[in-house]
C-alpha positions as CSV (number, residue, x, y, z in Angstrom):
1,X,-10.0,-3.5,-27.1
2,X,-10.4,-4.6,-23.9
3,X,-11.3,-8.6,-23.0
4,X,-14.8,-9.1,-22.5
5,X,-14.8,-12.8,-22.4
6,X,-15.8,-15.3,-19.5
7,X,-12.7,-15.4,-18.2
8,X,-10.2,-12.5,-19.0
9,X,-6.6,-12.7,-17.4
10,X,-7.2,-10.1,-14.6
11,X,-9.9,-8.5,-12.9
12,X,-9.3,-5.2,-12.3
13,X,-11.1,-4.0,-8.9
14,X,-11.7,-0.7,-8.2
15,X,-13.1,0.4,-4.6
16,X,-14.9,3.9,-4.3
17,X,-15.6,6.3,-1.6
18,X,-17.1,9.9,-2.7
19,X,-14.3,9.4,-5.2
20,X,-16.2,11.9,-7.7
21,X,-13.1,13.7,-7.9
22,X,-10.6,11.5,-9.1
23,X,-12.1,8.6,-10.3
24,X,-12.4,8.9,-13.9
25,X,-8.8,9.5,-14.4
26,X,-8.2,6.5,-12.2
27,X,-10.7,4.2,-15.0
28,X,-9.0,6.0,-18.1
29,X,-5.3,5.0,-16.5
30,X,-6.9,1.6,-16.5
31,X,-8.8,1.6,-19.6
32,X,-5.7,2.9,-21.5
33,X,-3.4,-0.3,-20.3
34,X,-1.2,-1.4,-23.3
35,X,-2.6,-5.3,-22.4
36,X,-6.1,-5.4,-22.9
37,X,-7.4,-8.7,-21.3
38,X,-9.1,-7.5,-18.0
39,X,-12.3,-6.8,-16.8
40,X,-12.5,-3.7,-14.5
41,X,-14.8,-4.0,-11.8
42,X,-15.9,-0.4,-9.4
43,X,-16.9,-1.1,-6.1
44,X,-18.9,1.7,-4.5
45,X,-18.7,1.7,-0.9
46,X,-21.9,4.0,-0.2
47,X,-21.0,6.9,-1.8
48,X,-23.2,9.7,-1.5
49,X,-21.4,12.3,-4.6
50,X,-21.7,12.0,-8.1
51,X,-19.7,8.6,-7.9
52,X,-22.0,6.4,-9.5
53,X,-23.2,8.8,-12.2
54,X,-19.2,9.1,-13.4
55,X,-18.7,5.3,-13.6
56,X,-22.2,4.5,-15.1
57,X,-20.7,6.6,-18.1
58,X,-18.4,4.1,-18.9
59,X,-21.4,1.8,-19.8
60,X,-20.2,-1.6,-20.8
61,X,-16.2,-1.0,-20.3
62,X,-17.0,-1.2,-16.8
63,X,-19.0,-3.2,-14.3
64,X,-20.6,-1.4,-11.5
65,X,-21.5,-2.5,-7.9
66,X,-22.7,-0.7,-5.5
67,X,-22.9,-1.6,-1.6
68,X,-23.6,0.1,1.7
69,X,-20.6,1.8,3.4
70,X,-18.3,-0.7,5.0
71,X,-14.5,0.3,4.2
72,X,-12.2,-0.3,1.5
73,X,-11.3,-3.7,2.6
74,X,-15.2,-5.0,2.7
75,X,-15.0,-3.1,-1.1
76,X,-12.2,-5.2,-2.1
77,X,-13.6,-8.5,-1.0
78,X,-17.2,-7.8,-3.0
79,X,-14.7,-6.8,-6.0
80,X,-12.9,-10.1,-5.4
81,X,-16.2,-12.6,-5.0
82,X,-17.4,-11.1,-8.1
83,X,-14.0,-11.6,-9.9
84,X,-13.6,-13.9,-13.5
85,X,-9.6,-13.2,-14.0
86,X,-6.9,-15.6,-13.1
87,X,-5.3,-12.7,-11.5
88,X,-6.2,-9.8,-9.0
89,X,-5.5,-6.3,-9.1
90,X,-6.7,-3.3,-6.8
91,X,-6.3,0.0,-7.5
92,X,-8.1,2.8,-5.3
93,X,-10.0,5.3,-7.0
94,X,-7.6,8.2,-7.1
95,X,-4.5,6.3,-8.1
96,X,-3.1,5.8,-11.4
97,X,-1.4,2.9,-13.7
98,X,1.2,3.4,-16.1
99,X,0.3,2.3,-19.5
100,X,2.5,-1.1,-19.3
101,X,1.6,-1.9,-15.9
102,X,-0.2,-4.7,-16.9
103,X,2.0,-6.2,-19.6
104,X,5.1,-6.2,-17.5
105,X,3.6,-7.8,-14.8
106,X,1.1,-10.2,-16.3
107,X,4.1,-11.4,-18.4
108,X,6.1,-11.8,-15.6
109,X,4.0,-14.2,-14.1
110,X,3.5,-15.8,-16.9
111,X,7.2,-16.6,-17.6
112,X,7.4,-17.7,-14.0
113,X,5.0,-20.1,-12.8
114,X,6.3,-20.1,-9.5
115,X,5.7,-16.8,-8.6
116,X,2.0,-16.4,-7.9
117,X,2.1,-12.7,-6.6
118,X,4.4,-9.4,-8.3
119,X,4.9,-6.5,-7.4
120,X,6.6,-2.9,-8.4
121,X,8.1,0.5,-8.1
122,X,5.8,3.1,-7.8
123,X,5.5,7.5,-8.5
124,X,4.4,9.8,-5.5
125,X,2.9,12.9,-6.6
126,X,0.7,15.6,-4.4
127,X,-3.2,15.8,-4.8
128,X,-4.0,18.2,-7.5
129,X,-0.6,18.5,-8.8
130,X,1.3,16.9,-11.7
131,X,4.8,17.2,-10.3
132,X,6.1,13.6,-8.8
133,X,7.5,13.8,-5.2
134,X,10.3,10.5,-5.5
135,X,9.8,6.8,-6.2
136,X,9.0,4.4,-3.2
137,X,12.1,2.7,-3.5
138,X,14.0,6.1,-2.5
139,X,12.9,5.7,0.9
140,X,12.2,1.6,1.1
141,X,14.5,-1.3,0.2
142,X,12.4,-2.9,-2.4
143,X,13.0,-6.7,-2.8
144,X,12.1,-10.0,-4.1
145,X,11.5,-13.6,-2.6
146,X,10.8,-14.2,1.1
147,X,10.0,-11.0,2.0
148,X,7.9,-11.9,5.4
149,X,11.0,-11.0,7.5
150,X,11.7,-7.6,6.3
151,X,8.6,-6.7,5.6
152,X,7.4,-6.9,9.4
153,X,10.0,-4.5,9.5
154,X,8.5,-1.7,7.0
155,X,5.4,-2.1,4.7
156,X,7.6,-1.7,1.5
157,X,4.7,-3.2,-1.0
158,X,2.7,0.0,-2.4
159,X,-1.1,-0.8,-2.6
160,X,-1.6,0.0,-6.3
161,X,1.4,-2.4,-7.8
162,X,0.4,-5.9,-6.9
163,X,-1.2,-8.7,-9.3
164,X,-2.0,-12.0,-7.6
165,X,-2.7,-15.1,-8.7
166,X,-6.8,-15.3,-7.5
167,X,-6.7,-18.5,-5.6
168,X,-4.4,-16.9,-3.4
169,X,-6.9,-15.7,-1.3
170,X,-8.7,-19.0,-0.8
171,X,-5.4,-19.6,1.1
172,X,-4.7,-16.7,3.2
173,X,-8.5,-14.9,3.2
174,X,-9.9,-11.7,2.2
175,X,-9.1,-8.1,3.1
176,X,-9.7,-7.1,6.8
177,X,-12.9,-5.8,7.0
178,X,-12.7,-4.4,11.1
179,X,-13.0,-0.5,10.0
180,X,-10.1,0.2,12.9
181,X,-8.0,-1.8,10.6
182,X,-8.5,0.0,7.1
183,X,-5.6,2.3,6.8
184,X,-3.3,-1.4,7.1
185,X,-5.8,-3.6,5.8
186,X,-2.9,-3.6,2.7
187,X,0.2,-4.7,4.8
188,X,-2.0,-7.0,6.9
189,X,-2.1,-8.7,3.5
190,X,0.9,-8.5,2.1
191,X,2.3,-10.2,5.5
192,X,-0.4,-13.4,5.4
193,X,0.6,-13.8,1.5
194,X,4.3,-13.4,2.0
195,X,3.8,-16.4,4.9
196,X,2.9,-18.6,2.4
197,X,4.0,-17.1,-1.3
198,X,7.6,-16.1,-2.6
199,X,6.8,-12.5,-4.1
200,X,8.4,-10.7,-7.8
201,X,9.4,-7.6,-7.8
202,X,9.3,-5.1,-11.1
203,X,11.7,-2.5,-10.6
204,X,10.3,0.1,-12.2
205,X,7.6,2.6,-11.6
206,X,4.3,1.0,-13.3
207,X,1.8,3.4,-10.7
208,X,1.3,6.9,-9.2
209,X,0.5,7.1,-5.8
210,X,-1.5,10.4,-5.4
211,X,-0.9,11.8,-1.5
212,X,-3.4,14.3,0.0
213,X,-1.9,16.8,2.6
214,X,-4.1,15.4,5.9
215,X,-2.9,16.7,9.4
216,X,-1.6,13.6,11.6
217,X,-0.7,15.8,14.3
218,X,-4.0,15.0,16.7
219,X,-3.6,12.4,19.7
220,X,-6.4,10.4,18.6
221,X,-5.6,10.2,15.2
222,X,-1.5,9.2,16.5
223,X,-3.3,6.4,18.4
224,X,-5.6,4.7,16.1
225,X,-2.7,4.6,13.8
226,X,-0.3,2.9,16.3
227,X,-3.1,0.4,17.5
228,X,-3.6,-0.9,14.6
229,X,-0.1,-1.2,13.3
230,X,0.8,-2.8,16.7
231,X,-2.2,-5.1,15.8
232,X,-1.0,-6.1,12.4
233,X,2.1,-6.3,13.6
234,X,1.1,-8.8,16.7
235,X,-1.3,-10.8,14.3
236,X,1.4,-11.6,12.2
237,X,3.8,-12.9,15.0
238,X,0.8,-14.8,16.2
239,X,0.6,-17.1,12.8
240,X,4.7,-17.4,12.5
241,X,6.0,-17.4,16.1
242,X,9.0,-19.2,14.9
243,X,9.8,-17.3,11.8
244,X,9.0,-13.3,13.2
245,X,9.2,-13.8,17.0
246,X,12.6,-12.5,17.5
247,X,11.6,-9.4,15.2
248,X,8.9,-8.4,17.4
249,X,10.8,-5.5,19.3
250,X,12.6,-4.3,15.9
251,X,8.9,-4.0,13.9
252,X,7.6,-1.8,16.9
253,X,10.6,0.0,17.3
254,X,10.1,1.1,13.6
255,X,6.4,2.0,13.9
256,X,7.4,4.6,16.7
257,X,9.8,5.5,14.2
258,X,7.4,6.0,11.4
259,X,5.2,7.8,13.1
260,X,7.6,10.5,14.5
261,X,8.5,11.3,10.8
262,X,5.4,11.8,9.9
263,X,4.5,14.2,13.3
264,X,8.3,15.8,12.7
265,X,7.6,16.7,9.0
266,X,3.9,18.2,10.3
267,X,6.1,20.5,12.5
268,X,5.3,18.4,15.9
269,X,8.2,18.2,17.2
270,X,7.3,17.5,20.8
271,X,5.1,14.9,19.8
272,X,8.1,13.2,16.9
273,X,10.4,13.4,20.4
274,X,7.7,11.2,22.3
275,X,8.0,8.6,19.4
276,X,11.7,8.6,19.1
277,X,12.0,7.5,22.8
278,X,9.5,5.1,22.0
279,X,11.4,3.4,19.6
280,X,14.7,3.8,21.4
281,X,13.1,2.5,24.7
282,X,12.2,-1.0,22.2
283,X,15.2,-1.3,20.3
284,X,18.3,1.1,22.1
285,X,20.5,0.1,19.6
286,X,18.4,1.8,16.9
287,X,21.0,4.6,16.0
288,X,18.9,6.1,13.3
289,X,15.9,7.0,16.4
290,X,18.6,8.3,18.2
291,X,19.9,10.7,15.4
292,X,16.3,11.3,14.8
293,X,15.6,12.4,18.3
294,X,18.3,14.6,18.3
295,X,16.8,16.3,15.3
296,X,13.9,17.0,17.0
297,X,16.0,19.4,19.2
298,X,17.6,20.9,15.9
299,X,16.5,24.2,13.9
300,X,16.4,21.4,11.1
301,X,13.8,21.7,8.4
302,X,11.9,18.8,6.8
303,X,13.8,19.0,3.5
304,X,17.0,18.5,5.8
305,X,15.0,15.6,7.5
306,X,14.3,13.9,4.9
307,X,18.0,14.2,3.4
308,X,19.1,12.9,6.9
309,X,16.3,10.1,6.5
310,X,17.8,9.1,2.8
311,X,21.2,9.3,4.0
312,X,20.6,7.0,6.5
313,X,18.8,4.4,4.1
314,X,21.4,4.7,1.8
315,X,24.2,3.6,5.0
316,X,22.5,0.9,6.1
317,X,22.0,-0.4,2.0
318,X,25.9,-0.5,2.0
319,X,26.3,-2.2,5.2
């Protein structure tokens, strides 16, 4: 049975926004770990559906806290402050955990006292489907170590797979709270750890990563998205001038990138072209941006794409 004790390995933290439709398959996923000393801890952030009535149903296997509306990052940080593990470990409420999760990683750290952070491998599956997409390592080089470098580069940490060590964020801080910042509130992270912390890796998928079909083809929605990556981005440089300085055209090169994939695979091809030249402009000797921009001109479908996209990863891997 789960731990229920003073202080139980991990705490388990759970933030909630009008998650009524996935969220009790996100606790049972949790519940259902093979390592049972946790404590699983819901934050909901306001919710205004049938939220709280789901996790109250869980009684004693789970604590509940409710707060008024203020992101997934302020969620976190009240999950976090209210915290009794040694270790920490978010999952948002429509994601899932592999039965061993846990075990594999808890042991891991265990083995290794040096490591105060791991991470893993991770499923992508569609909303209201079944059927996994790919793993995240098919389309990110997934490593171990210092990772601050490369990860400047490309976010290559999923949200749901990390358990760190709880003192951790005494260090670095808490989760940003600015709402602009939410949708990289988890990389913003993962850079101010990395700064500091050497980082495991598990490769192997312990989570699935549920993806909802949202349209990122508006201007406003493009622009929000490259402000705050450019933030995050320009935050980190800030704090390690010496280490990421030289990077600083590269990382924004790629966010252009980024973002023309997703407008190219949403059909927007004019609007993938203006992001290509973006990232060509900061970094011309990208070849990948300019293969990409050529695409753009190309009867090319996003299957093709995203064949051209792993094909590409798996070149630059052999380099």
């Amino acid at each position: 049975m789960m731990n229920t004790a003073t202080n139980p390995t991990v705490s388990v933290i759970i933030p909630a926004y009008n998650a009524a439709p996935w969220i009790a398959e996100t606790i049972d996923s949790v519940l259902n770990q093979t390592f049972q000393d946790f404590e699983v801890i819901v934050v909901d952030d306001g919710s205004t559906d049938g939220t709280a009535e789901i996790v109250k149903n869980y009684k004693s296997q789970v604590q509940y806290l409710y707060k008024n509306n203020g992101g997934v990052g302020s969620a976190r940080n009240t999950g976090i402050r209210a915290a009794r593990g040694r270790y920490i470990a978010c999952v948002d409420a429509d994601d899932l955990w592999l039965p061993e999760k846990l075990e594999v990683q808890t042991q891991l750290l265990q083995t290794e006292p040096s490591l105060a952070w791991v991470y893993s491998d991770g499923l992508i599956f569609e909303n209201n489907s079944n059927q996994n997409l790919h793993l995240f390592s098919q389309s990110a080089s997934m490593i171990s170590g210092d990772v601050l470098r490369p990860l400047l580069l490309q976010d290559f940490i999923p949200c749901p797979t990390p358990v760190i060590r709880r003192d951790i964020f005494e260090n670095v801080g808490f989760f940003e709270e600015d709402m602009s910042l939410q949708s990289v509130a988890d990389w913003d992270m993962w850079l101010r750890i990395s700064a500091k912390y050497p980082v495991g890796f598990i490769d192997k998928p312990l989570v699935k990563y549920r993806r909802h079909s949202t349209s990122m083809t508006s201007t406003s929605i493009i622009e929000r998205s490259l402000k705050s990556r450019l933030t995050v981005i320009e935050g980190a440089i800030l704090r390690e001038p010496e280490r990421l300085g030289d990077l600083r055209q590269q990382a924004i090169a790629n966010v252009y990138m980024t973002l023309g994939h997703l407008l190219m695979s949403r059909g927007a091809r004019v609007e993938a072209r203006e992001m290509y030249l973006h990232s060509i402009q900061m970094n011309s000797k990208q070849l990948k941006s300019i293969i990409y921009l050529i695409a753009t001109f190309l009867p090319i479908s996003v299957n093709q794409l995203k064949n051209l996209r792993r094909y590409l990863q798996n070149l630059e891997l052999s380099v």
